[in-house]
C-alpha positions as a printed NumPy array, in Angstrom:
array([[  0.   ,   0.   ,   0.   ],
       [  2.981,   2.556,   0.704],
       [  4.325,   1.999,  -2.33 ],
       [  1.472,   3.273,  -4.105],
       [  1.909,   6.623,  -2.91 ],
       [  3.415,   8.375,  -5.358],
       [  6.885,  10.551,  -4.581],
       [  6.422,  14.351,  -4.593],
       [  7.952,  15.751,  -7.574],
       [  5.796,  19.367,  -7.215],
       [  3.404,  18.952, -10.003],
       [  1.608,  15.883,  -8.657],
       [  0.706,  17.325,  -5.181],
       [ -3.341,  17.28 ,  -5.273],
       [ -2.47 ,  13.608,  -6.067],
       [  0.138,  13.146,  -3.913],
       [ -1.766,  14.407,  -0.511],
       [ -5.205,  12.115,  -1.555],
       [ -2.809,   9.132,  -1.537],
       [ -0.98 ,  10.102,   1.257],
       [ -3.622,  10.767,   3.431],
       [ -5.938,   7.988,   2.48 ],
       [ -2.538,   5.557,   3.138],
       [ -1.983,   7.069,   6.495],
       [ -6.203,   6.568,   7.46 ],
       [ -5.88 ,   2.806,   6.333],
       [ -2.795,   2.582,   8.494],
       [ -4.602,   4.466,  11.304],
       [ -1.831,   6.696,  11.38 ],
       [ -3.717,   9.959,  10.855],
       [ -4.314,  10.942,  14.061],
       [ -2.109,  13.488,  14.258],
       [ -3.554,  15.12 ,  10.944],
       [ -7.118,  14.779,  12.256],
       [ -6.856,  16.07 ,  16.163],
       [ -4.962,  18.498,  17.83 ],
       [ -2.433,  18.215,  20.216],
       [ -3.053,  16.951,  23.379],
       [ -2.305,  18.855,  26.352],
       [  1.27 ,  17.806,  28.151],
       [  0.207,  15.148,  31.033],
       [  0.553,  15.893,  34.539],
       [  0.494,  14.059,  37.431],
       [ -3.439,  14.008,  37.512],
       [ -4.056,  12.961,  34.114],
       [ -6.134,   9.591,  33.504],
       [ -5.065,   6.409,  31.596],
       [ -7.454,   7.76 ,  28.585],
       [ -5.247,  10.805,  28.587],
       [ -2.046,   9.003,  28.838],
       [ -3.352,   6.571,  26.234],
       [ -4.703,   9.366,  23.921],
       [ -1.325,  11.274,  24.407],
       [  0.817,   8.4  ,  23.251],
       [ -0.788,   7.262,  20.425],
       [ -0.953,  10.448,  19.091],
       [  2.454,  11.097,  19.254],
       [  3.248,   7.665,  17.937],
       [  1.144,   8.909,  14.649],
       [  3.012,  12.618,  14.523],
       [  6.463,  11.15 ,  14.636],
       [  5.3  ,   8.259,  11.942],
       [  3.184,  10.942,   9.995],
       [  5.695,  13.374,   9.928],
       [  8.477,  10.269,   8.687],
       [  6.049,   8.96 ,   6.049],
       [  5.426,  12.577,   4.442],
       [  9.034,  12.99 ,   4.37 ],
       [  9.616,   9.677,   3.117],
       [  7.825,  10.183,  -0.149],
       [  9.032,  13.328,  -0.701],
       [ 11.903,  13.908,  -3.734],
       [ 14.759,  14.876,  -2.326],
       [ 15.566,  18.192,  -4.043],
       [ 11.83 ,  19.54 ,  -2.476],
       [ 12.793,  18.58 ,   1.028],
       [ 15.191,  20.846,   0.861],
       [ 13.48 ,  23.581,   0.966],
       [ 10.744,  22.866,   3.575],
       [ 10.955,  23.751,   7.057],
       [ 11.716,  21.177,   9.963],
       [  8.207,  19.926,  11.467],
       [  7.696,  18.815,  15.042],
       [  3.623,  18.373,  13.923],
       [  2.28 ,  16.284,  10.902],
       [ -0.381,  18.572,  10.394],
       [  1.631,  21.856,  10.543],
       [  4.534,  20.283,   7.706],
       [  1.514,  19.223,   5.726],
       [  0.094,  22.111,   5.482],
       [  3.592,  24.081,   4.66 ],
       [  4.075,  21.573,   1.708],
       [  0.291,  22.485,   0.591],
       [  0.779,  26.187,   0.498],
       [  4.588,  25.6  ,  -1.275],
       [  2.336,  23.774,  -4.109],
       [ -1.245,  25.398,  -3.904],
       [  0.374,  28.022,  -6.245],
       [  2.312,  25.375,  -8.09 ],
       [ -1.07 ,  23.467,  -8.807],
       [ -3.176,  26.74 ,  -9.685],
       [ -0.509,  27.658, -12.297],
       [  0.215,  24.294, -14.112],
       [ -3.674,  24.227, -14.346],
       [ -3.899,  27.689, -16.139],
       [ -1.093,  26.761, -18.219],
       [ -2.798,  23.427, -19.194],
       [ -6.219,  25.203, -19.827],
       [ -4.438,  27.973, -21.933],
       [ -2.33 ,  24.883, -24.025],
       [ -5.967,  23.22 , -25.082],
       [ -7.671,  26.26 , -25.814],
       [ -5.16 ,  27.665, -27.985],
       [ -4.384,  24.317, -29.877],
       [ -5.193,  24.209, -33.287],
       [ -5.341,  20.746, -35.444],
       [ -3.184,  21.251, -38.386],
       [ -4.75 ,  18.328, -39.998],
       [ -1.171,  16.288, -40.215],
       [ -1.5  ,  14.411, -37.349],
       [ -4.373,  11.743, -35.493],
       [ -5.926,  12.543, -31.615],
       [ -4.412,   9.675, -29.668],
       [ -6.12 ,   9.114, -25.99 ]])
């Protein structure tokens, strides 16, 4: 299943985050990306708490490994060091909401400009 994930090259991110996110839900590791982060435990908090608080950051640490993991290496350069799954996901999506919004408008302005010069066959 991990291997279907595709690595993040920058113009495959809407992709790229559906895949990794629906990976990380089958291998109930998205806890991190779907709650917040628990309070620190003190000396009064309950075994829910302590259970809650642990398997949380059991799923940040392997969140945060697994987005990093299928990541190409030239892009991890330039993101920022993330503590919190959620937080580095978000910094990758704004890096490539741009990136997305632009290869789109170049795509749309390709097949609207195209013009069949009568040469050649449409292949799907």
């Amino acid at each position: 299943m991990v291997s279907s994930v595709p690595i993040l090259i920058g113009t495959n991110f809407s992709e790229w985050k559906e895949k990794v996110e629906f990976t990380l839900g089958v291998l109930d590791l998205d806890l991190a990306l779907r709650e917040e982060e628990p309070s620190q435990l003190t000396n009064d908090s309950t075994e829910e708490e302590k259970a809650f608080h642990k398997a949380w950051e059991k799923a940040n640490r392997l969140s945060i490994m697994f987005l990093r993991m299928t990541i190409a290496s030239n892009i991890k350069t330039s993101l920022p060091v993330a503590e919190k799954a959620k937080a580095y996901l978000a910094a990758i999506e704004e890096q490539f909401k741009t990136a997305d919004k632009s290869l789109a408008g170049k795509l749309m302005a390709d097949l609207t400009t195209m013009k069949h010069d009568g040469t050649r066959t449409v292949a799907q």
